[in-house]
C-alpha angles and dihedrals in degrees: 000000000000084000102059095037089054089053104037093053091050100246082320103294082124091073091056101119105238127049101345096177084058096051094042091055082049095062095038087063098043092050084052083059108059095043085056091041098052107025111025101218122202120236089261090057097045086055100053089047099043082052087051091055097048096056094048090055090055093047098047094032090063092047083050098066092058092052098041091033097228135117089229109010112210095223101054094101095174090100093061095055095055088047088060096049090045091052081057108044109122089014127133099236114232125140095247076057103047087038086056098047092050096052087049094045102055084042091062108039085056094046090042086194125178110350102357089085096056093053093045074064100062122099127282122318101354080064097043087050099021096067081049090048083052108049081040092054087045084044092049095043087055091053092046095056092035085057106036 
C-alpha cells in the first residue's frame, strides 16, 4: 500500500493543495528532463520507458481507487506523468519542446476533445491513465506537425 501510494502520487507531489494534475505533469517533465539531460536516450529507450510508465500507472492507478476510495483520485498524479512522456515521445528534446508539450498537454487533458473522453471511460486503471495517454498522443501529434 505504501508502495503504491508512493507511486501513484508521484512521490507525493499529488497531495500538494492546489492543481495536482499540473504539478504532477510538472514533475513528469522534469523527470524527462533529467533522464535527457543526463543520459541522453535514444527514441527506442524513451519508449520503452514511456510504455513502462504507462503500465505502472495503470497498475498502480487502479490500486489507487480502492485506497482513496475514488473512481479517479485527484491525487494520483502517475497518469500525468505518462501523458507527458507520451506528449514527448519522437521528439527532439530541447526545453522550448518539453515547455510546449506541457502546455498542450495540460490543455488537453483538461479539455479531454475528440477521443480523450471515451478513454477516461474505460475501467480502472486503463480509464484513470488512457484519457492522459490521449491528450499526450494529440499533443504529440501538434508538436510533430509544428516541427516537421
Amino acid at each position: 500500500m505504501f508502495i503504491n501510494k508512493l507511486i501513484s502520487t508521484f512521490f507525493y507531489v499529488g497531495f500538494l493543495p492546489k492543481l495536482p494534475g499540473t504539478f504532477g505533469t510538472l514533475a513528469g517533465a522534469i523527470l524527462y528532463y533529467f533522464i535527457n539531460s543526463l543520459y541522453s536516450p535514444t527514441h527506442t529507450i524513451m519508449l520503452i520507458i514511456t510504455i513502462a510508465i504507462i503500465i505502472v500507472s495503470v497498475v498502480t492507478s487502479h490500486y489507487s481507487m480502492d485506497i482513496f476510495d475514488s473512481e479517479d483520485p485527484v491525487c494520483v498524479v502517475i497518469d500525468e506523468v505518462a501523458g507527458i512522456f507520451v506528449a514527448m515521445l519522437f521528439v527532439p528534446f530541447s526545453i522550448t519542446n518539453l515547455t510546449i508539450a506541457f502546455f498542450l498537454f495540460r490543455l488537453f487533458d483538461v479539455w479531454k476533445p475528440l477521443f480523450v473522453r471515451t478513454l477516461e471511460r474505460l475501467p480502472g486503471g486503463l480509464g484513470i491513465t488512457m484519457d492522459d495517454v490521449g491528450a499526450g498522443l494529440i499533443s504529440n501529434l501538434l508538436i510533430q506537425i509544428m516541427i516537421y
